[in-house]
C-alpha positions, 0 to 999 in steps of 0.5 A: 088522850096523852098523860104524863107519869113520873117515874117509880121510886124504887132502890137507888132509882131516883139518883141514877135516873138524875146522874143518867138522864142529865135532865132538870127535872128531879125525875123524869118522865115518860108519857103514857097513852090510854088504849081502851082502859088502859095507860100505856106507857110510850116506852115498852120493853121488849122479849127477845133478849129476855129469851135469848134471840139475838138477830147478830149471831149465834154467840150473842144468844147464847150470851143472853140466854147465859145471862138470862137464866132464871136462875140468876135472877137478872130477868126479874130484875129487869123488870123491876128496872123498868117499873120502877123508871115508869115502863109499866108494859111488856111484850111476852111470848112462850110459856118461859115468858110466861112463867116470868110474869108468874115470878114477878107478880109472886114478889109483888111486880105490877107490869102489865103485859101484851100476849104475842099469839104464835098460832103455831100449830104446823110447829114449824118455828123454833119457838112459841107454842104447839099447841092448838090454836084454841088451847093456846088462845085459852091459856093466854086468857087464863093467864094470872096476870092476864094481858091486856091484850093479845097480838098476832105474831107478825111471822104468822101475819107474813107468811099468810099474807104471802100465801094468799091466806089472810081470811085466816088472820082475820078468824083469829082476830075475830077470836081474839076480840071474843075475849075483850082484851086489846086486838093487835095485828104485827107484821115485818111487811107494811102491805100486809097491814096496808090489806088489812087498813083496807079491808078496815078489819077490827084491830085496837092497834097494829104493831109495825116492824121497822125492817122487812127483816127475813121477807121478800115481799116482790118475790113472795118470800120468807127466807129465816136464814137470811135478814135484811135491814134496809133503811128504805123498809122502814122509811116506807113502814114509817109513813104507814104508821103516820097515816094510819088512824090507829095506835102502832107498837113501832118495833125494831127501830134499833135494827135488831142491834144493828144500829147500836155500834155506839150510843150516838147511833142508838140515841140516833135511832130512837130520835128518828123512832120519836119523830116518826110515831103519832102521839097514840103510839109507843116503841117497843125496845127489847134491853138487857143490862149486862153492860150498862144499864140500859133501861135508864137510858132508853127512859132518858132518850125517850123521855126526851125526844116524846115530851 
């Protein structure tokens, strides 16, 4: 089922939206699906900016992480940016993430957000938790706000896959469905979805990389110092998520910045995004607004291009 919501007012929302979005409209909107109980918007805002994880280069996440610091306040201010232009769903992971949302909902933010689940327990990642999996699952639960749903990190997904281990994602999924939240299912490789489609597991969503990024799927390979973006990954990604029968999270489709040389390459990028996603299915864009503000403009495109 597909719902329309028009954007929160919010300080000086309403004009910029109208000077940015060059629309008829008064305010625009952006469609909104419902997975389960839930309205989702078909816009979501992303972490890896908020956590300083830029794919570019080093320098560029020590400038997020710079402009990140909650000292500053400019994470709390995106999401207010977002509520108010109508993304009402974030994608976080890590305790500083969750601390985030602790702040937003003390100064009265209502964002629903989607838990990422690290299953971290060898700690090999350079984030995420290193707790057990079990403690982990427990403190997303007992999360104030709590989730609305939880997805399996899609690095996690991709080396299990590759070693032959993905019983070991499905126990987990189990898990997670024992909380009733949404169960959602990530991956950078559409064969490890495509294993799991055919195994037809218990999954409310699966959450579609764009780009393989740092896997070698032909020769069982994760290599996190080198990635790749080739466009043949996500042509083939994005007919999955055209005929598989359940909502996808399409994310990365800006390449991890490497489509943002101009805002005609991003307008491009999120174009193509619009056109090859269902109608029960959302992108996930990660923003910061150190530049320009570039949540409005998201709104804009996706507005336009999904309505």
């Amino acid at each position: 089922m597909i719902y329309t919501v028009g954007a929160r007012k919010g300080r000086g929302a309403e004009s910029t939206v109208k000077e940015i979005c060059d629309m008829n409209e008064d305010n625009p909107t952006l469609p909104v699906v419902q997975w389960g109980k839930h309205h989702i918007s078909r816009l979501l805002a992303g972490h890896d900016q908020l956590k300083g994880h830029a794919h570019i280069s080093a320098a560029l996440s020590e400038a997020m992480r710079e402009w990140f610091d909650p000292a500053k306040g400019h994470d709390l201010e995106l999401l207010k940016r977002c509520e108010e232009l109508g993304i009402n769903t974030v994608q976080l992971g890590d305790p500083p993430m969750h601390d985030l949302l602790r702040r937003y909902k003390a100064q009265g933010g209502d964002m629903q957000w989607i838990a990422t689940f690290y299953g971290n327990d060898e700690g090999k990642l350079k984030f995420g938790t290193r707790e057990g999996l079990e403690a982990e699952l427990q403190t997303l639960v007992q999360m104030d706000p709590q989730p609305i749903g939880i997805a399996h990190f899609g690095g996690r997904t991709d080396r299990k896959y590759l070693e032959g281990k993905m019983d070991d994602v499905r126990d987990l999924l189990k898990r997670f469905r024992d909380t009733g939240l949404l169960v959602g299912l990530t991956s950078h490789c559409v064969e490890a979805l495509e294993y799991a489609v055919e195994r037809d597991w218990d999954v409310d969503f699966y959450q579609c990389c764009f780009y393989t990024v740092y896997v070698h799927v032909g020769t069982k390979m994760i290599n996190r110092e080198v990635e790749k973006y080739d466009d043949g990954d996500r042509d083939r990604m994005v007919r999955f998520i055209g005929e598989v029968n359940k909502p996808c999270i399409a994310y990365k489709v800006l390449a991890a910045g490497g489509k943002c040389g101009s805002e005609a390459q991003v307008r491009s990028a999120i174009e193509f995004a619009c056109k090859h996603i269902k109608e029960t299915d959302v992108l996930l864009v990660g923003m910061w607004q150190k530049e320009r503000d570039q949540v409005a403009q998201n709104v804009r495109w996706v507005s336009k291009f999904l309505t």
